[in-house]
C-alpha positions in Angstrom: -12.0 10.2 -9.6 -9.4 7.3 -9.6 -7.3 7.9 -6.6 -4.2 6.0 -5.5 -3.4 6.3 -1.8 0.1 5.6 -0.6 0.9 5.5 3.2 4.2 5.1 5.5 6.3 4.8 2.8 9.5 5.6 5.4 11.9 6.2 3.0 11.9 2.6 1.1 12.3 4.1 -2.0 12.6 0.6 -4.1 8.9 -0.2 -2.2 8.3 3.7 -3.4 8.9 3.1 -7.1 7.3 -0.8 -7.3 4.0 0.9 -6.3 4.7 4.5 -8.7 4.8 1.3 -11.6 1.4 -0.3 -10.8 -0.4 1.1 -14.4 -3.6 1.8 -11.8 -0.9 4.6 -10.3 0.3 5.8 -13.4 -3.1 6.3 -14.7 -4.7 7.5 -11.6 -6.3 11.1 -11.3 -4.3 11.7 -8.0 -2.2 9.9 -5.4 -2.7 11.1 -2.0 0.4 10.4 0.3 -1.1 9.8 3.5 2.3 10.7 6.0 5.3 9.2 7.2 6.8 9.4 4.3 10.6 10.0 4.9 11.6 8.5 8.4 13.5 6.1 7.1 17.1 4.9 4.9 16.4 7.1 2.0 14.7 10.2 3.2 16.1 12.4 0.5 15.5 10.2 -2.4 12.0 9.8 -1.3 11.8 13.4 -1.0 12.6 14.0 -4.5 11.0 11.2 -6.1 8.0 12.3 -4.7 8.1 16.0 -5.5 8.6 15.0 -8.9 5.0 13.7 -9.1 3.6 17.2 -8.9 0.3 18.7 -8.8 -0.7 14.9 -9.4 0.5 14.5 -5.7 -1.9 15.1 -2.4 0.3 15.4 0.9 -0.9 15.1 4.2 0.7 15.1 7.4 1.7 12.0 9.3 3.5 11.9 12.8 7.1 11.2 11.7 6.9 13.9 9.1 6.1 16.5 11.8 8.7 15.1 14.2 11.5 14.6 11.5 11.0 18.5 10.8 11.5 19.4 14.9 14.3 17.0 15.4 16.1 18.4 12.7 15.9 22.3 13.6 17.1 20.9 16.9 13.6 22.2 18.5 11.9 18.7 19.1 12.8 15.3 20.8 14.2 12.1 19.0 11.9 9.5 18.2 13.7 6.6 20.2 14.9 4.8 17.0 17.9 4.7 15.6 17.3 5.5 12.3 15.1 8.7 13.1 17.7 11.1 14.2 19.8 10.0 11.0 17.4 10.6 8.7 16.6 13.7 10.4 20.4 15.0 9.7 20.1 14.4 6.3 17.4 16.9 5.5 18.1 19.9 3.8 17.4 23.5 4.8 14.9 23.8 1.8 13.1 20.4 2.9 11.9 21.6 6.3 9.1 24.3 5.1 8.2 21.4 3.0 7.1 19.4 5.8 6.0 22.2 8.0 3.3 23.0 5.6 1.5 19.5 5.7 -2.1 19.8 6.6 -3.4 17.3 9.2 -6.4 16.2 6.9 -7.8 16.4 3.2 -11.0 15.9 1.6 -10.5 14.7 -2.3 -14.0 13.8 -3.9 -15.9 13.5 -0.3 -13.5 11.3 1.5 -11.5 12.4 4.1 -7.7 11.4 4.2 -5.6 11.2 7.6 -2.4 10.0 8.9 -3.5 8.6 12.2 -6.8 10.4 13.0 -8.5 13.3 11.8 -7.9 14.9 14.8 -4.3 13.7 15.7 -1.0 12.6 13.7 -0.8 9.9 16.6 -3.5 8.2 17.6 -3.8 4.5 17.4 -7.1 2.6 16.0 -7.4 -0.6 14.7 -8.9 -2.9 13.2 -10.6 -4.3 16.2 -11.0 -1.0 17.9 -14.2 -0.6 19.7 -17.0 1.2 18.3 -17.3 3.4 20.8 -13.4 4.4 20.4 -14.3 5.0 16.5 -17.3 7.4 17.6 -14.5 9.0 19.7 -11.3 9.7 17.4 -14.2 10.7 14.5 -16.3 12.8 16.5 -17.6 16.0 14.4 -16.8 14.5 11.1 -18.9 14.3 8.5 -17.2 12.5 5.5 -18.9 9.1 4.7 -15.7 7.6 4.2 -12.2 8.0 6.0 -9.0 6.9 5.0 -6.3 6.7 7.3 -2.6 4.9 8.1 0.2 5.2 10.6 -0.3 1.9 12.3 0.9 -0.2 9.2 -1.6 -2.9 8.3 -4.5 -2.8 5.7 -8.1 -3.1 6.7 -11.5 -1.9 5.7 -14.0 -2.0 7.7 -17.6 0.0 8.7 -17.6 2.1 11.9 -21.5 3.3 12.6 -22.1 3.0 8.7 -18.7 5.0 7.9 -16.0 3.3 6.2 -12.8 3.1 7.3 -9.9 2.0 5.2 -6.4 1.8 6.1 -4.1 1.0 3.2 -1.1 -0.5 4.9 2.1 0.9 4.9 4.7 1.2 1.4 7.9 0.6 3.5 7.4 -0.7 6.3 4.2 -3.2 6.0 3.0 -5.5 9.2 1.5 -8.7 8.1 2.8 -9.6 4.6 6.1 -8.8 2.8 5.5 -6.3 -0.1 4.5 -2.6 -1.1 1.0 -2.2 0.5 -1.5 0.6 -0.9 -5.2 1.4 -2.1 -7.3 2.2 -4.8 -10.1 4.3 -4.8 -12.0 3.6 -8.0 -16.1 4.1 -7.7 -15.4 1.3 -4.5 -12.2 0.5 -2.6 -9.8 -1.5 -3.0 -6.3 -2.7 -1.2 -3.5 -3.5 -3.2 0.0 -5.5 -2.3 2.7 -5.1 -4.6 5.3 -7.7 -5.1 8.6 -6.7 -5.4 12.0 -8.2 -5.3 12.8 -7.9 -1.9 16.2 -9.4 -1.8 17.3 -6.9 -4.8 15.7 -4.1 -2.3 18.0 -4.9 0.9 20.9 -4.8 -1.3 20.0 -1.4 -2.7 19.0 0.4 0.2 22.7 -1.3 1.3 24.2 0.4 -1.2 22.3 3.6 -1.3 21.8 4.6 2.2 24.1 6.0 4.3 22.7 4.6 7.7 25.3 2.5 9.5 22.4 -0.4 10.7 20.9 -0.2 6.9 21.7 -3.8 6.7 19.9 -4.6 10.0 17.0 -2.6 9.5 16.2 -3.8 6.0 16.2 -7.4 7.2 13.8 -6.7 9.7 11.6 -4.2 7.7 12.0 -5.1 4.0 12.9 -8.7 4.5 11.3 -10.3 7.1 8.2 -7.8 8.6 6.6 -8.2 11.6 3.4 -10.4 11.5 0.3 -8.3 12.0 -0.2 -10.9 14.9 3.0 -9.0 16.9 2.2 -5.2 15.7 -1.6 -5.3 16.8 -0.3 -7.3 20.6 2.7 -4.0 20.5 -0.8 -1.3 19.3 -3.6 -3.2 21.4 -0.9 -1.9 24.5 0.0 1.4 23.5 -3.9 2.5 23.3 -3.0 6.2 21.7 0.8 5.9 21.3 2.5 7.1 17.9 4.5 4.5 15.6 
């Protein structure tokens, strides 16, 4: 099965539809969304755009997706950004059963997709995570190969003869500037796709409704943090969210 795994997408919808063009995502068999899809300067938009994929779609659970649900019943604390409790507002009634009914975890063709960890929507691991904290967070698990996000930055890597792969984040990459993703093809393989960034900051400008959009999609869209700074911010946090 060709599957095309999108993570973090945080509600950059241009990032959204530069990868939904790829032709290895309009021909693929699914695309599993792998959380943390909304949090961001479109939340709605994303919403819809990625509803309209269908039964084509896979949705799993990620951190902010859980959080953004709470905050906007009122019932849960604000994530302290600025942008979180906004986009929370902008959900509608009929969006929040949407998000409640996420599942934590998926298994599509034997490999296991999570947002964080399959045990938690917030754990942190890394790249250069020990391999004794690997043998923690995938304790019970069976699946020769995992696929996770939520900390931003693409990697594969082996883990006691599993594979781990981490496709980077959509909206919100670390590292490099572009749409970050994966490809799961009979082997794995991470994607970056280019996209006019300058045209994005002055859409999302345009289009979203959030008073710092022009802030934020300097730092985010325009100029990302090197994966040098988010693994230093990570490293510290241990088993923080993002």
């Amino acid at each position: 099965m060709k599957v095309a795994v999108l993570s973090d997408i945080h509600g950059v919808l241009p990032a959204l539809e530069a990868v939904l063009a790829e032709p290895d995502v309009l021909s693929a068999d699914k695309i599993v969304l792998l959380g943390d899809m909304l949090a961001g300067p479109m939340p709605v938009e994303t919403l819809d755009r990625l509803q309209a994929l269908g039964d084509r779609a896979i949705w799993v659970r990620g951190n902010a997706d859980r959080e953004l649900a709470e905050s906007a019943r009122g019932s849960g604390m604000f994530v302290p950004d600025p942008i979180f409790p906004w986009a929370a507002k902008q959900l509608r009634p009929a969006d929040l059963p949407v998000l409640d009914a996420l599942p934590l975890t998926v298994t599509v063709d034997g490999v296991l997709f999570c947002h964080a960890t399959p045990r938690d929507d917030t754990e942190i691991v890394l790249v250069d995570s020990a391999l004794e904290r690997w043998a923690e967070v995938l304790a019970g698990v069976s699946a020769p190969t995992v696929v996770c996000g939520h900390t931003h930055m693409p990697f594969v890597r082996l883990a006691d003869r599993r594979l781990i792969v981490n496709p980077g984040s959509v909206g919100m990459p670390y590292g490099t500037r572009g749409a970050h993703w994966a490809l799961l093809d009979g082997g794995v393989e991470l994607r970056r796709t280019e996209y006019d960034a300058e045209a994005a900051c002055r859409f999302l400008a345009s289009r979203s409704g959030y008073p710092g959009i022009e802030e934020w999609a300097d730092f985010f869209v325009r100029n990302p943090a090197s994966d040098v700074e988010a693994l230093r911010v990570f490293s510290a946090r241990g088993t923080s969210s993002t």
